[in-house]
Backbone as CSV, one residue per row, in Angstrom:
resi,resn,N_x,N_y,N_z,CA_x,CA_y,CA_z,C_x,C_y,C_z
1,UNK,21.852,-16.369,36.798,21.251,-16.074,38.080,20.052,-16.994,38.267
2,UNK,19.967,-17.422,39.307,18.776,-18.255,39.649,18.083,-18.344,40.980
3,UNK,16.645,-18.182,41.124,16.062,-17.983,42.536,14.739,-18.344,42.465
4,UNK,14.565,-19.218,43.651,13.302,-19.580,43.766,11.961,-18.432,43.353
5,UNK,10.965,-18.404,43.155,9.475,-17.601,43.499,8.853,-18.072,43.337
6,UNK,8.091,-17.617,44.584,6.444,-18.155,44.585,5.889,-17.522,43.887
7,UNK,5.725,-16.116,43.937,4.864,-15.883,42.351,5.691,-14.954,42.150
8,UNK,5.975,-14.947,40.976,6.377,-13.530,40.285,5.490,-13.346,39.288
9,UNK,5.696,-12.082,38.597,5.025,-11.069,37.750,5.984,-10.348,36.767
10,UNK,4.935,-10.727,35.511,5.791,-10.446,33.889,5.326,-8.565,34.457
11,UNK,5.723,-7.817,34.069,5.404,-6.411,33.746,5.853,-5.839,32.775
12,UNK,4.743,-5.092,32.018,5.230,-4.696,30.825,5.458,-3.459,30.719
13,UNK,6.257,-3.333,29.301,7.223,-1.977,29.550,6.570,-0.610,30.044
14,UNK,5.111,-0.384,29.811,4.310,0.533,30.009,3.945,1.063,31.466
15,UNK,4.425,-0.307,32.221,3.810,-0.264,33.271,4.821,0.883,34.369
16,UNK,3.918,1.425,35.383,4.574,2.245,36.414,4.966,1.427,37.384
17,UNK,5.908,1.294,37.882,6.497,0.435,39.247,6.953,1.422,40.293
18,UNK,6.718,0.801,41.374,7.523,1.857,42.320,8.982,1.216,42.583
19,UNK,9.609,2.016,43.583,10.888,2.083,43.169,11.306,0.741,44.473
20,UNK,12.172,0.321,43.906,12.623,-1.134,44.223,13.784,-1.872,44.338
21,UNK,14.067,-1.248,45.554,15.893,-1.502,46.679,16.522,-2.936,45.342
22,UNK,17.477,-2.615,44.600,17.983,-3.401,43.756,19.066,-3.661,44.661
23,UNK,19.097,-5.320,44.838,20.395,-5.672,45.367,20.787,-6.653,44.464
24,UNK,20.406,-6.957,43.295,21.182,-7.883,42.190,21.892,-7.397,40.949
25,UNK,21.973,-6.018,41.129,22.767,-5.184,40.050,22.246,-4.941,38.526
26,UNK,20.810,-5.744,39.017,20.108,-5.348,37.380,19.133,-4.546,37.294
27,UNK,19.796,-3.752,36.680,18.593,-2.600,36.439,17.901,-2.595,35.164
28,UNK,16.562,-2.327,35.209,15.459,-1.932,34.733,15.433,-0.884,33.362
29,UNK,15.236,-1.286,31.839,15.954,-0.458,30.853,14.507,-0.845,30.396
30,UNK,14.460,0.149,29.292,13.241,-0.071,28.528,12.388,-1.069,28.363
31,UNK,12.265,-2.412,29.007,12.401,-3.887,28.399,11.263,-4.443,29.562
32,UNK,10.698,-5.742,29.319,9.782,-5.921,30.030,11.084,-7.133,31.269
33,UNK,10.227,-7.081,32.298,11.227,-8.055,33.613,10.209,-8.044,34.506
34,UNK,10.774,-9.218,35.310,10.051,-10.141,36.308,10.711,-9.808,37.390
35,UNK,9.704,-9.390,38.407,9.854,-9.056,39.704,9.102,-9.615,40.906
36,UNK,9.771,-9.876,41.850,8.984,-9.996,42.930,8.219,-9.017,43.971
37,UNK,7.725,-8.924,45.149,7.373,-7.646,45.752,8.496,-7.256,46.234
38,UNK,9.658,-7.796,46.464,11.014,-7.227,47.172,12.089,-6.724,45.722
39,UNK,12.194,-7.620,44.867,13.618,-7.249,44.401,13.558,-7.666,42.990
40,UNK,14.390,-7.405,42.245,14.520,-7.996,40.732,14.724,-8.947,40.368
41,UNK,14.462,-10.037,40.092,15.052,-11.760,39.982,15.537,-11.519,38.671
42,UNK,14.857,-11.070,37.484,15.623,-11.696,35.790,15.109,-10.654,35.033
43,UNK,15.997,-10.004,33.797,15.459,-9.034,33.293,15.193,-9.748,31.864
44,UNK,14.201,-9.608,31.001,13.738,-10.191,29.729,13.628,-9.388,28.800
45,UNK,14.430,-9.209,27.879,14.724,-8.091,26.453,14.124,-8.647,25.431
46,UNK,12.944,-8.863,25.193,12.357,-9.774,23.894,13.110,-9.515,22.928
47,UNK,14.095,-8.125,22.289,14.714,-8.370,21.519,15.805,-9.329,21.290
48,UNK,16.058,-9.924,22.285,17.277,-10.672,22.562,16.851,-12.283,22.717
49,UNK,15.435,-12.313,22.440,15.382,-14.190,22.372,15.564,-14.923,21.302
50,UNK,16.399,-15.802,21.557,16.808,-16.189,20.328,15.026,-17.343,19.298
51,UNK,15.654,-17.162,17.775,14.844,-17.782,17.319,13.388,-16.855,17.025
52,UNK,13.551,-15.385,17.780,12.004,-14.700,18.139,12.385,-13.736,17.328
53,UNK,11.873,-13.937,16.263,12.046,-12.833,14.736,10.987,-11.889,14.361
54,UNK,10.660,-10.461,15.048,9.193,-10.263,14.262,8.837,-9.832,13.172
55,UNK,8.088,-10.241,12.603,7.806,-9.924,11.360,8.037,-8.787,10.715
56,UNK,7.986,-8.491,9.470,8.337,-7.471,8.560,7.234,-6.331,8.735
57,UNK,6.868,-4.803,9.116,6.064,-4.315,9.730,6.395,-2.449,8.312
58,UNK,5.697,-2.731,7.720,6.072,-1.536,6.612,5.696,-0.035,7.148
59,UNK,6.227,0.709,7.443,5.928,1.984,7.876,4.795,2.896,6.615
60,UNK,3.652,3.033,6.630,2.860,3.427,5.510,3.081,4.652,4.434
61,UNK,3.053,5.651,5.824,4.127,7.041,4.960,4.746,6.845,4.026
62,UNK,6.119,6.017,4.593,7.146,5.860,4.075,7.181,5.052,2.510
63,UNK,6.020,3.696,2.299,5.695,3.483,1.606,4.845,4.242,0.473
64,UNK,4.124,5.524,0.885,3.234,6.270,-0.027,4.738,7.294,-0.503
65,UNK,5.518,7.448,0.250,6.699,8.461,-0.297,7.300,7.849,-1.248
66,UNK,7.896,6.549,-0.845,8.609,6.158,-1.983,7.606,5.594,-3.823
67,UNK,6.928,5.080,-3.095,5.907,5.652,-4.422,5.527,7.054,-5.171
68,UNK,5.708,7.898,-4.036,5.339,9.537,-5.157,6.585,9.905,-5.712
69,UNK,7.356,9.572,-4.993,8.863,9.616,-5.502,8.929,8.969,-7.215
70,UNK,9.373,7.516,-7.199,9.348,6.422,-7.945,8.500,5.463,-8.271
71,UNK,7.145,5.627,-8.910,6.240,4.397,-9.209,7.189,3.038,-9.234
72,UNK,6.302,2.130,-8.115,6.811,0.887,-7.777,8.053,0.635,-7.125
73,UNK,8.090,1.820,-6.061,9.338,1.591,-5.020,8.259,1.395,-3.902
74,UNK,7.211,2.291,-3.597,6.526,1.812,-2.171,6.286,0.171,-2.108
75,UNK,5.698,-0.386,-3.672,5.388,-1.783,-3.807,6.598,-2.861,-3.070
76,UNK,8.115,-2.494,-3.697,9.509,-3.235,-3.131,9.507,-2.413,-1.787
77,UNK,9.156,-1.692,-1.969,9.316,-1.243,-0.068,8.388,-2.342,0.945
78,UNK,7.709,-2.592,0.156,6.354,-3.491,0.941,6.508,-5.072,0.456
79,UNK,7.753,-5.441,-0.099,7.955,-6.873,-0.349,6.913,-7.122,-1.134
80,UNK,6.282,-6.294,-2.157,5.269,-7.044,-2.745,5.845,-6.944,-4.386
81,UNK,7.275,-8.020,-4.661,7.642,-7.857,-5.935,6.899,-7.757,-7.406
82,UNK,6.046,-9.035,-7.532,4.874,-8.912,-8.345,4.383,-7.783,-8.902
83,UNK,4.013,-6.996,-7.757,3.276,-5.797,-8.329,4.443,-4.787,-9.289
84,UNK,5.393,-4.891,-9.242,6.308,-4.030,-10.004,6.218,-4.059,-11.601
85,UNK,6.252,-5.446,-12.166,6.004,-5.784,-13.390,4.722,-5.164,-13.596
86,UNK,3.551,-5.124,-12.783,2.319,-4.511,-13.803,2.105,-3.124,-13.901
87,UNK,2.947,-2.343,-12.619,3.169,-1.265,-12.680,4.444,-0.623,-13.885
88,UNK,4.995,-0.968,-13.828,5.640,-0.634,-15.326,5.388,-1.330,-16.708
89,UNK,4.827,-2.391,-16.839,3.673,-2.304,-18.153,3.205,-1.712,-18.270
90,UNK,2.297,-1.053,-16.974,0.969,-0.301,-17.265,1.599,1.744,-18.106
91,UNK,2.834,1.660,-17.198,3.523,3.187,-17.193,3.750,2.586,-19.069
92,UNK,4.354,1.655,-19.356,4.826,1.173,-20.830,3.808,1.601,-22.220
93,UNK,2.434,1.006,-21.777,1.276,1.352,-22.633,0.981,2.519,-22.389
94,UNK,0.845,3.058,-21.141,-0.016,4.584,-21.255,1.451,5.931,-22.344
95,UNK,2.623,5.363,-21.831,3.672,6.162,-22.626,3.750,5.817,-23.885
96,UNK,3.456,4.785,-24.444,2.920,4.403,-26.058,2.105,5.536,-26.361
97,UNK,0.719,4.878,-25.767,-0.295,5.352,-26.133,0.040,7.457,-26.264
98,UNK,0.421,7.714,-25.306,0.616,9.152,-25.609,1.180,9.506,-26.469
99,UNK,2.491,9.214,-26.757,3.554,9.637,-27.635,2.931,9.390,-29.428
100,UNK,2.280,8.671,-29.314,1.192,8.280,-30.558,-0.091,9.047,-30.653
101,UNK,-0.312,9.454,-29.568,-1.894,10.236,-30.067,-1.112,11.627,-29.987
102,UNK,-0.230,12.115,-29.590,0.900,13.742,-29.771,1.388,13.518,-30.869
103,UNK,1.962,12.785,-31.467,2.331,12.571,-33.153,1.141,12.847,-33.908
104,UNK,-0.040,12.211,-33.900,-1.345,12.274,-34.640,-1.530,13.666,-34.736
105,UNK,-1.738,13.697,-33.414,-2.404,14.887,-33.359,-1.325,15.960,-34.114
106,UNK,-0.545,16.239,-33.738,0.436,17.330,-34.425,0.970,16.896,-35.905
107,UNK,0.646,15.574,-36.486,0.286,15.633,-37.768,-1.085,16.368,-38.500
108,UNK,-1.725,15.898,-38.400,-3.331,16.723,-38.344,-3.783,17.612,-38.590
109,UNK,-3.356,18.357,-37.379,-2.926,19.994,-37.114,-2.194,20.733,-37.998
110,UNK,-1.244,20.007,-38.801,0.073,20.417,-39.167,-1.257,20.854,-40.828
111,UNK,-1.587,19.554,-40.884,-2.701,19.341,-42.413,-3.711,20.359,-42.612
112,UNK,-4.125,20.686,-41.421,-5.250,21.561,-41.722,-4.935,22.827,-41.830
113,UNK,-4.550,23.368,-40.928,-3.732,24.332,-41.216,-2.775,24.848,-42.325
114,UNK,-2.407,23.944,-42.916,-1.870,23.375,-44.299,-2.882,23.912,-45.044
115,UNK,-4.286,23.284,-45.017,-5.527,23.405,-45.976,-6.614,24.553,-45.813
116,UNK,-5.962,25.847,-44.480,-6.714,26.634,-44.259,-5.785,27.968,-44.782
117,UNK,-5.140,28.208,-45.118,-3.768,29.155,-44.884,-3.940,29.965,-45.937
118,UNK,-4.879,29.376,-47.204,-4.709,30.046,-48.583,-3.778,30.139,-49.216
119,UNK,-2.533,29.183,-48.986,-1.339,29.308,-50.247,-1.218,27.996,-50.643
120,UNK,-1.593,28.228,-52.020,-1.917,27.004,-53.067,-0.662,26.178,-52.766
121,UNK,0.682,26.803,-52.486,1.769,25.454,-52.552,1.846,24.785,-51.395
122,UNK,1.113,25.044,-50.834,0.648,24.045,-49.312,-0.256,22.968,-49.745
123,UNK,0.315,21.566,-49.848,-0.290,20.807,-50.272,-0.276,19.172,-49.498
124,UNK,-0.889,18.073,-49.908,-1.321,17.173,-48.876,-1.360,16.162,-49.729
125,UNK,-1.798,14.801,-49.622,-1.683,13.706,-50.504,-3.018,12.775,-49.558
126,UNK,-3.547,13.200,-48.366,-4.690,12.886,-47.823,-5.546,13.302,-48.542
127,UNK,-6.802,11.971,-48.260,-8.030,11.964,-49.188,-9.367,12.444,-48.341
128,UNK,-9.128,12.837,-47.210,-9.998,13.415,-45.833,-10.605,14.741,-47.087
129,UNK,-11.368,15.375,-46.524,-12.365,16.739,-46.586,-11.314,17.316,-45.092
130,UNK,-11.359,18.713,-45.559,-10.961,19.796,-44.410,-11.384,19.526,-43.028
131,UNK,-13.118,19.106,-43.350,-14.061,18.713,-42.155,-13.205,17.405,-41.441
132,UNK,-13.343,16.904,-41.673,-12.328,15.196,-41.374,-11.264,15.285,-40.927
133,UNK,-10.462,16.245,-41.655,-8.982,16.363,-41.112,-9.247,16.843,-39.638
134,UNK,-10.095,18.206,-39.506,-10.487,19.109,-38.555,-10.581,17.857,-37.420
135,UNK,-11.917,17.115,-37.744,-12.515,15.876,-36.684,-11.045,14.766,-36.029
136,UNK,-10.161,14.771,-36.808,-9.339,13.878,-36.722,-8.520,14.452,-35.802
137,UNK,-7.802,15.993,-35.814,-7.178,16.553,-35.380,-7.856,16.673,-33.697
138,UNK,-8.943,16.947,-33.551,-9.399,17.113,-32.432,-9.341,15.877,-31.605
139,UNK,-10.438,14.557,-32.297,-10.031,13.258,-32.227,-8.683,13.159,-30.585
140,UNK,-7.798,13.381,-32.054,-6.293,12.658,-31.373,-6.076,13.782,-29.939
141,UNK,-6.293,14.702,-30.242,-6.251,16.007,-29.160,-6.576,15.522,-27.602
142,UNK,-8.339,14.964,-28.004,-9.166,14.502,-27.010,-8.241,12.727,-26.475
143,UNK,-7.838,12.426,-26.975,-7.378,11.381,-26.726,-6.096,11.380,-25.819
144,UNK,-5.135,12.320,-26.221,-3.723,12.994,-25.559,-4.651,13.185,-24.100
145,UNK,-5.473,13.987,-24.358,-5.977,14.914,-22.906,-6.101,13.028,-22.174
146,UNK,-7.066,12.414,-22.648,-7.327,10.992,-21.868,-6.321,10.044,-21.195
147,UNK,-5.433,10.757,-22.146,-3.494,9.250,-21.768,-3.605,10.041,-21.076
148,UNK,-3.532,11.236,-20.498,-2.887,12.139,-19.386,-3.680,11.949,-18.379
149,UNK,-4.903,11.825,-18.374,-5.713,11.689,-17.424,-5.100,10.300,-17.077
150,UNK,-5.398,9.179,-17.350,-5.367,7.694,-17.280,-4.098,7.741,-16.738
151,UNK,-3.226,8.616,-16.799,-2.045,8.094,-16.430,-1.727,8.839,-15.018
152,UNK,-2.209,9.888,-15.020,-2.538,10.612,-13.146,-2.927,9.823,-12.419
153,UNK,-3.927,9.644,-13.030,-5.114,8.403,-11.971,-4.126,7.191,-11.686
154,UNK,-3.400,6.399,-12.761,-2.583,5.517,-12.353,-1.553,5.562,-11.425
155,UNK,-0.772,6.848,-11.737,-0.116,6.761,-10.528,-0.672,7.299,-8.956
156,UNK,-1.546,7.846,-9.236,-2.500,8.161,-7.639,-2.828,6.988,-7.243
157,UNK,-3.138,5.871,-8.132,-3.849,4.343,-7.177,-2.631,3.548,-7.189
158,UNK,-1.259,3.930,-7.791,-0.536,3.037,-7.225,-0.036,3.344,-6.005
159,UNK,0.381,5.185,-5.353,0.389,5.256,-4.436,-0.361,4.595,-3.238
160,UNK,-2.080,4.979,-3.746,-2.779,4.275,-2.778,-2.478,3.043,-2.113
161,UNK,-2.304,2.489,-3.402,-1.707,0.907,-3.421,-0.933,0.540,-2.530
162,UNK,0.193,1.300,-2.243,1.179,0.995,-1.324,1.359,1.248,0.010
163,UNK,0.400,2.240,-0.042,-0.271,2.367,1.506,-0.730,1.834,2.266
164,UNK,-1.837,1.484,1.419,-3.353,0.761,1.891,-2.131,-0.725,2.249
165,UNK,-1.308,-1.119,1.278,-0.474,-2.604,1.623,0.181,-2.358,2.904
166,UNK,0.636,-1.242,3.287,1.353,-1.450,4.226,0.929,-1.300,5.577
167,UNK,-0.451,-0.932,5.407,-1.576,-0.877,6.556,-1.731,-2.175,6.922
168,UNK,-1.818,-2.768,5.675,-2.449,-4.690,5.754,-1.484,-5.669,5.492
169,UNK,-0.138,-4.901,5.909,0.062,-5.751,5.470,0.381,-7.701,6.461
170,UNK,0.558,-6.846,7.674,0.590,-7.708,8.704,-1.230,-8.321,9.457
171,UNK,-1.931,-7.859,8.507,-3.286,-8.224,8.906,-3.434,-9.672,9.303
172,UNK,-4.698,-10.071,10.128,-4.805,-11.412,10.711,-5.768,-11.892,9.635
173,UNK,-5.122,-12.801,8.894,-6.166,-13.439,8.292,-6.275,-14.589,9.039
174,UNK,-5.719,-15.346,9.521,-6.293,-16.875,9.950,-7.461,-17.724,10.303
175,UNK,-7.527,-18.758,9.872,-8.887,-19.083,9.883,-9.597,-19.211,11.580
176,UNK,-9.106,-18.809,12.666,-9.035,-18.539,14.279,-10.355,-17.132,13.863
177,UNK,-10.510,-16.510,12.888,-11.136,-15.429,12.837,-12.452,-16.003,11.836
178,UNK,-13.777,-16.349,11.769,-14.144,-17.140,11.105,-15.632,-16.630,12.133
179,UNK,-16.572,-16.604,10.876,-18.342,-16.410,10.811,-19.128,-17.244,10.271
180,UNK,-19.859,-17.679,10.871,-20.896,-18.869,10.330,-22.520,-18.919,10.691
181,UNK,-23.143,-19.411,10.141,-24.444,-19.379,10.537,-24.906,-20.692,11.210
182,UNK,-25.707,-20.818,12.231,-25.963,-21.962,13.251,-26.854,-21.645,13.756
183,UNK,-27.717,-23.185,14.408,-28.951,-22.830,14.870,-28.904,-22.227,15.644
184,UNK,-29.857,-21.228,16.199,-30.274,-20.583,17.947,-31.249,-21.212,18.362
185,UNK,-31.235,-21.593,19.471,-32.676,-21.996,20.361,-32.929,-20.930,21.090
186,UNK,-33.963,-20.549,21.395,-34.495,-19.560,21.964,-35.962,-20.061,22.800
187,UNK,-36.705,-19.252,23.516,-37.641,-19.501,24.219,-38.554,-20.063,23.901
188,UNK,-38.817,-19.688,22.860,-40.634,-19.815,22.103,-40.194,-20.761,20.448
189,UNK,-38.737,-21.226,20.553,-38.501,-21.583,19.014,-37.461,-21.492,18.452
190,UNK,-37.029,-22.114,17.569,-35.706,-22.570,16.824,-35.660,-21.093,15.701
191,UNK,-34.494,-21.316,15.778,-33.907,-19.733,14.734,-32.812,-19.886,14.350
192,UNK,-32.157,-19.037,13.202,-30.727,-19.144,13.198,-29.887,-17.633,12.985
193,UNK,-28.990,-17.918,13.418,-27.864,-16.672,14.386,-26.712,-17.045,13.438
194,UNK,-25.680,-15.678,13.541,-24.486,-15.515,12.907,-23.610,-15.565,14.126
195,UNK,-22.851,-16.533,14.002,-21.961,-16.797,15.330,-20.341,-16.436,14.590
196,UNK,-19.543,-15.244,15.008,-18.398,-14.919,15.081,-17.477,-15.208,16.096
197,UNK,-16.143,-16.057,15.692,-15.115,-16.340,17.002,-13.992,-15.918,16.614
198,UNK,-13.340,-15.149,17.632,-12.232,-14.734,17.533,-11.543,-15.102,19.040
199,UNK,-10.320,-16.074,18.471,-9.455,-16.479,18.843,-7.690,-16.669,19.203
């Protein structure tokens, strides 16, 4: 279809129009289109231009879900592969670290108790004092309680993590956004000012 105008007007989808004798058979769908004051000339579906791809846009929720779900799915939800490897190292050491201070500890435990019980055929081949064993046992105790902590907290900031990414993740960094310091002249004398442009 093709027709002269002197001016036409983009309108966007938001906009209210009044109603407008269609004699070119195109009607008006969710989508932004160019009109004149009489009639419809061309309707424009930005989804439909070719080459016009928009960017990858992470829904945040959705990213904090699949993280409470699965540590390091909000991260692949958010194209941010990288982060997956340190998130399961990190799950790797803190599950070491526990499963080793719960052995200790329930060795320990096992000893002293061993050395408190009063039956002589309860016996040990450790060179600790009762006191020591006791300290040791607690020790590893206090330490279990810490992997557990350390490891809540980890997965609470990886959630965060994937949130906070998918908030930013389309953020404007470009250098069009840029602060500097420069002289001011002013009435009575030279000074200097923080000049911000956004472009």
């Amino acid at each position: 279809m093709s027709a002269v105008i002197s001016h036409a007007q983009i309108v966007p989808d938001t906009a209210v129009l009044p109603v407008i004798p269609d004699t070119t058979g195109v009607t008006a769908r969710d989508t932004s289109f160019i009109r004149t004051d009489t009639t419809v000339v061309a309707r424009i579906d930005t989804a439909m231009i070719p080459g016009k791809r928009l960017p990858f846009t992470p829904v945040p929720k959705r990213a904090g879900l699949y993280s409470a779900i699965l540590p390091g799915m909000g991260q692949l939800y958010n194209r941010q592969y990288w982060k997956m490897p340190v998130i399961y190292a990190g799950m790797a050491v803190t599950g070491y670290f526990l499963i080793d201070n719960i052995n200790k500890h329930r060795d320990y435990r096992k000893i002293y108790i061993g050395r408190i019980d009063n039956d002589p055929t309860t016996t040990d081949d450790l060179t600790y004092t009762t006191e020591e064993v006791k300290l040791l046992q607690d020790t590893y105790k206090k330490y279990t309680d810490l992997t557990v902590l350390f490891t809540a907290l980890g997965y609470m900031i990886q959630v965060l993590d994937a949130v906070a990414s998918a908030h930013l993740k389309n953020f404007d960094v470009s250098p069009d956004i840029s602060m500097r310091m420069q002289p001011v002249l002013y009435g009575n004398g030279i000074g200097f000012g923080v000049v911000m442009n956004f472009k």
